[in-house]
Backbone as JSON Lines, residues from 0, in Angstrom:
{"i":0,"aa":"X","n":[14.76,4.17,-8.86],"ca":[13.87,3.29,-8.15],"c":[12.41,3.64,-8.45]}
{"i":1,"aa":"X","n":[12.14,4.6,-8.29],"ca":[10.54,5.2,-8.47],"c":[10.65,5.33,-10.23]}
{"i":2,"aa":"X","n":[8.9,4.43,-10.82],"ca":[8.65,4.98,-12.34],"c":[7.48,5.63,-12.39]}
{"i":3,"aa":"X","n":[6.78,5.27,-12.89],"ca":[5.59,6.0,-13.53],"c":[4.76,5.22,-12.74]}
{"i":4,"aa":"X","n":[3.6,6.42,-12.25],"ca":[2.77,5.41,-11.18],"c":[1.7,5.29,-12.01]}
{"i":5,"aa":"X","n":[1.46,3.85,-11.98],"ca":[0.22,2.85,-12.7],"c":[-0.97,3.69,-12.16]}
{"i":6,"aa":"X","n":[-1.69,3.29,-12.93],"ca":[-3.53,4.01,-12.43],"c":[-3.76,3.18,-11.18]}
{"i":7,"aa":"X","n":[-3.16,2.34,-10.92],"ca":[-4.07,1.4,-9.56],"c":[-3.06,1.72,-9.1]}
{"i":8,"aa":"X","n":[-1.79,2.19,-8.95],"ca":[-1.1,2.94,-7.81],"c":[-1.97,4.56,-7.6]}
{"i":9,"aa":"X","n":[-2.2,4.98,-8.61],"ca":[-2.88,6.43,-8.32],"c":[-3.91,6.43,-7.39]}
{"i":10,"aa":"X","n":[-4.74,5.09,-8.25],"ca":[-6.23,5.0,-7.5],"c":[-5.75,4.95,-6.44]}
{"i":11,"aa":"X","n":[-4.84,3.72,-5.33],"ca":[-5.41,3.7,-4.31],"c":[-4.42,4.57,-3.27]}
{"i":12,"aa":"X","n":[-3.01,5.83,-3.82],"ca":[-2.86,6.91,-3.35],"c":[-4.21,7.96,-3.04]}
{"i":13,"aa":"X","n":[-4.75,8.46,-3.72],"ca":[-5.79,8.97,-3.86],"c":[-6.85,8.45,-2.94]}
{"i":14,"aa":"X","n":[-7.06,7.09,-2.72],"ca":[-8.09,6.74,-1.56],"c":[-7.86,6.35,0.04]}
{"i":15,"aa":"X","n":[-5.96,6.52,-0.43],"ca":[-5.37,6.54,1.0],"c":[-5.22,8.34,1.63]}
{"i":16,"aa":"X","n":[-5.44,9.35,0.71],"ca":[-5.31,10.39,0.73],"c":[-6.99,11.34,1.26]}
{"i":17,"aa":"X","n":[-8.34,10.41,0.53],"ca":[-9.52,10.77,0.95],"c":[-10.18,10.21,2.22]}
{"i":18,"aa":"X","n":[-9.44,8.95,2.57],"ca":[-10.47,8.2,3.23],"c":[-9.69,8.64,5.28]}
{"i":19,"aa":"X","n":[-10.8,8.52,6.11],"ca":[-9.62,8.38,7.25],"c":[-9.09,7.53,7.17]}
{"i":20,"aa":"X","n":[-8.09,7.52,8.37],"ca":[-7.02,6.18,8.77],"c":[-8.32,5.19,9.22]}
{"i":21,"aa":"X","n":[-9.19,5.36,10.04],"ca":[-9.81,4.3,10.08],"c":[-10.68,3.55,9.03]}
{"i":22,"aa":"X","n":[-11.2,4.46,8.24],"ca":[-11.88,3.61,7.23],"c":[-11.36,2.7,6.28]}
{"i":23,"aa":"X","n":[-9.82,2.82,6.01],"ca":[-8.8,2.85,5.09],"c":[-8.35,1.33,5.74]}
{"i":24,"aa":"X","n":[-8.21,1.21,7.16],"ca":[-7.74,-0.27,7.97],"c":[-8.91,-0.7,7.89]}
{"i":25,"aa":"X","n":[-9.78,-0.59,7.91],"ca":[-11.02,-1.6,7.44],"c":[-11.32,-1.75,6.23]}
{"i":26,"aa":"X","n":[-11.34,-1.08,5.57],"ca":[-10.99,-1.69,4.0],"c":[-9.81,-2.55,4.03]}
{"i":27,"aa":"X","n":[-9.13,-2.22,4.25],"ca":[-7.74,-3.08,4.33],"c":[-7.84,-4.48,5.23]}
{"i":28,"aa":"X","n":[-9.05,-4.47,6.18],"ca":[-8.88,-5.59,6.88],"c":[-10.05,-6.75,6.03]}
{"i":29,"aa":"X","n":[-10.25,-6.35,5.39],"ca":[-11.14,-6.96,4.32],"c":[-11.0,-7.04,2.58]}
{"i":30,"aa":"X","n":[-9.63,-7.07,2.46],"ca":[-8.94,-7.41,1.69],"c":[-8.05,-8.49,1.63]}
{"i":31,"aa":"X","n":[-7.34,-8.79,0.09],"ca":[-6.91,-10.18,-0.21],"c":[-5.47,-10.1,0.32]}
{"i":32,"aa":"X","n":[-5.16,-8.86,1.12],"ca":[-3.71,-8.8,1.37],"c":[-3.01,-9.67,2.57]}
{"i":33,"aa":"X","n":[-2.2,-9.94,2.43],"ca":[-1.39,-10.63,3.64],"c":[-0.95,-9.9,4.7]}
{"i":34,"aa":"X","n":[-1.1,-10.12,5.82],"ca":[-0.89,-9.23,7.02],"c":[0.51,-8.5,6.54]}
{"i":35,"aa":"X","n":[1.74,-9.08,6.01],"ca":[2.89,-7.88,5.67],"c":[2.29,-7.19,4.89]}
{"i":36,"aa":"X","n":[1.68,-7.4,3.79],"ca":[1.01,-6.35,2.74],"c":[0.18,-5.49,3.75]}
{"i":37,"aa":"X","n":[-1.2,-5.45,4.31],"ca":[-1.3,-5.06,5.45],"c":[-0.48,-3.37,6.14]}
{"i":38,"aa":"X","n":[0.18,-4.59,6.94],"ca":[1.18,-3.4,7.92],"c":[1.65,-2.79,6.59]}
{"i":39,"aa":"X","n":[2.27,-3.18,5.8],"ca":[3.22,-2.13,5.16],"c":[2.93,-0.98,4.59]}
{"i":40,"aa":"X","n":[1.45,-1.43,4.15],"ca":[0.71,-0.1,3.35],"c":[0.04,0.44,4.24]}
{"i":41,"aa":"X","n":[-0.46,0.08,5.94],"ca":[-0.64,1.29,6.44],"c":[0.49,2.04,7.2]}
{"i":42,"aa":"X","n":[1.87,1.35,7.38],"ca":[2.59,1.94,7.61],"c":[2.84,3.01,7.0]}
{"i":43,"aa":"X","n":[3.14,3.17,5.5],"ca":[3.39,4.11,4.47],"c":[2.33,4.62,4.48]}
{"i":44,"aa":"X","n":[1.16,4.15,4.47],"ca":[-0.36,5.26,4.58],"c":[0.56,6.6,5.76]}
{"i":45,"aa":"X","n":[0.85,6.05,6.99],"ca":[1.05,7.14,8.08],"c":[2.12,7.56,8.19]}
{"i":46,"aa":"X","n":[3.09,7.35,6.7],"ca":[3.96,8.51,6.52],"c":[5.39,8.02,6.86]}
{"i":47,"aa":"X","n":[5.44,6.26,6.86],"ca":[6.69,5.98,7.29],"c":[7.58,6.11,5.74]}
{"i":48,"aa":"X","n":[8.64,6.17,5.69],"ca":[9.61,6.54,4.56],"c":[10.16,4.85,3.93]}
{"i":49,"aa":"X","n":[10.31,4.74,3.11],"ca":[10.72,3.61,2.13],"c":[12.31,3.48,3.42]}
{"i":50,"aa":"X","n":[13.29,4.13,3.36],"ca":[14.19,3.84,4.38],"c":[13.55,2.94,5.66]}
{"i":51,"aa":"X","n":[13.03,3.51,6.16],"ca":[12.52,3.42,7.52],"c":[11.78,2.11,7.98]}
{"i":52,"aa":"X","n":[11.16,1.64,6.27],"ca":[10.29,0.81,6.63],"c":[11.06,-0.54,6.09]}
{"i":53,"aa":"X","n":[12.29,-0.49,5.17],"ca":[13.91,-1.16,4.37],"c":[13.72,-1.22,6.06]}
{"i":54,"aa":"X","n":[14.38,-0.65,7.13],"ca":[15.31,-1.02,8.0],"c":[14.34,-1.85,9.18]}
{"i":55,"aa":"X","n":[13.41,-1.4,9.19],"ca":[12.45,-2.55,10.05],"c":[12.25,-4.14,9.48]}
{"i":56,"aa":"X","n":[12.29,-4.27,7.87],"ca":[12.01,-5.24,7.38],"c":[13.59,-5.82,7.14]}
{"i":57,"aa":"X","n":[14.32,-5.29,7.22],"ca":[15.86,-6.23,7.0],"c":[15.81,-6.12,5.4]}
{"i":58,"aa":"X","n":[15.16,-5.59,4.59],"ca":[15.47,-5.37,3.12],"c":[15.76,-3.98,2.4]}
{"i":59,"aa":"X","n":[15.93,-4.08,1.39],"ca":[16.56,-2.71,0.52],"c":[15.05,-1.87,0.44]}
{"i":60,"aa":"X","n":[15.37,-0.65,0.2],"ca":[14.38,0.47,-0.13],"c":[13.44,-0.2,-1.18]}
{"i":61,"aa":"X","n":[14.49,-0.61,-2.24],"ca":[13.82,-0.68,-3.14],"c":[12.56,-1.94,-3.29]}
{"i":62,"aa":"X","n":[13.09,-2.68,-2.22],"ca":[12.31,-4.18,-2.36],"c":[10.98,-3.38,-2.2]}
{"i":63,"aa":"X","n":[11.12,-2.95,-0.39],"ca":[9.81,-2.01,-0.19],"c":[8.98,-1.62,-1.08]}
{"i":64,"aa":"X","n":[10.03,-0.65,-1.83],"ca":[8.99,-0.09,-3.17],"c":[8.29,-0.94,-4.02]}
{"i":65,"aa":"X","n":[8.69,-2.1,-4.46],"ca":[7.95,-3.6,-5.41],"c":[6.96,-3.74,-4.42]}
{"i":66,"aa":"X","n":[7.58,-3.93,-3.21],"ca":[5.75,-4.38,-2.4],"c":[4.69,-4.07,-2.21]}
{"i":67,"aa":"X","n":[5.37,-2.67,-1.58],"ca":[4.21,-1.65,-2.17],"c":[3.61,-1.55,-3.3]}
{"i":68,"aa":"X","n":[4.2,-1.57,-4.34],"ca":[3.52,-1.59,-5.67],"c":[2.43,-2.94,-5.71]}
{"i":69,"aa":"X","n":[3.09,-3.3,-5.32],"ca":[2.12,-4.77,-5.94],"c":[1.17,-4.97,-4.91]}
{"i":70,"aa":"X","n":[1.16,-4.61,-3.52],"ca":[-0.36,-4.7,-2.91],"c":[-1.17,-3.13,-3.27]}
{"i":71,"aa":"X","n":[-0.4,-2.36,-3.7],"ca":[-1.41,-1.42,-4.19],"c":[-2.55,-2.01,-5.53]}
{"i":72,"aa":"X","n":[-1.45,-2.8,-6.54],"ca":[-1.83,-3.19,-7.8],"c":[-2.95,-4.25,-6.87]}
{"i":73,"aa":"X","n":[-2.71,-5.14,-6.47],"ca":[-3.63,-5.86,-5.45],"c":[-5.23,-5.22,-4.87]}
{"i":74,"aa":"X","n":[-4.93,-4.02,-4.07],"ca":[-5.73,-3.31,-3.68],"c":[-6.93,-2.96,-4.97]}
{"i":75,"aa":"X","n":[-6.13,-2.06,-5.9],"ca":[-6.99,-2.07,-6.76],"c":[-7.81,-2.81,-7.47]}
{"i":76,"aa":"X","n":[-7.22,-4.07,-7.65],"ca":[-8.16,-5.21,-8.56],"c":[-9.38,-5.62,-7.78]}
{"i":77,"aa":"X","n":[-8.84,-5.75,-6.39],"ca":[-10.23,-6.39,-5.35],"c":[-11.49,-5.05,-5.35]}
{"i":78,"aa":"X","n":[-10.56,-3.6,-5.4],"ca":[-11.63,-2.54,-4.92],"c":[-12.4,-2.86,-6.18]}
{"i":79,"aa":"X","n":[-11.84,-3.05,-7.68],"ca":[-12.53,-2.3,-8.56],"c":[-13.82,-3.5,-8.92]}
{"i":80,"aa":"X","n":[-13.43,-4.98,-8.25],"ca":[-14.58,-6.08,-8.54],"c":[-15.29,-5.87,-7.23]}
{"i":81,"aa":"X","n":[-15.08,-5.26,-6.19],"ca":[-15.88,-4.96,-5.08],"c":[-17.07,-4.28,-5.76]}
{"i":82,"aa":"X","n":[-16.84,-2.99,-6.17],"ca":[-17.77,-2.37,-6.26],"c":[-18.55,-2.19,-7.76]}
């Protein structure tokens, strides 16, 4: 399930890793993401597990993991024309 993490997965591990939780939901609340994109990545920001967050959403681990990926890939494109 897990490959090679893209640079815009790194980047925005790394800025979920520097920034607080609050600065991180305001960036996030000012982004192109959709409220599930949203919850899901600050869910996983605060440590919920690919299982955990499969069984709240009624889908497989792995879906999780694509979503994640792709509002991270998301995240990054908006941060990197933000600034």
């Amino acid at each position: 399930m897990r490959g090679h993490k893209t640079p815009a997965v790194a980047f925005i591990t790394r800025l979920i890793n520097t920034s607080s939780r609050d600065d991180f939901a305001a960036f996030l609340a000012h982004s192109p993401l959709t409220s599930h994109e949203r919850e899901l990545v600050l869910l996983y920001a605060d440590g919920a597990l690919y299982k955990e967050l499969a069984d709240r959403y009624h889908i497989t681990p792995a879906a999780i993991y694509a979503q994640k990926r792709k509002a991270y890939e998301k995240l990054a494109q908006y941060y990197l024309t933000k600034t």
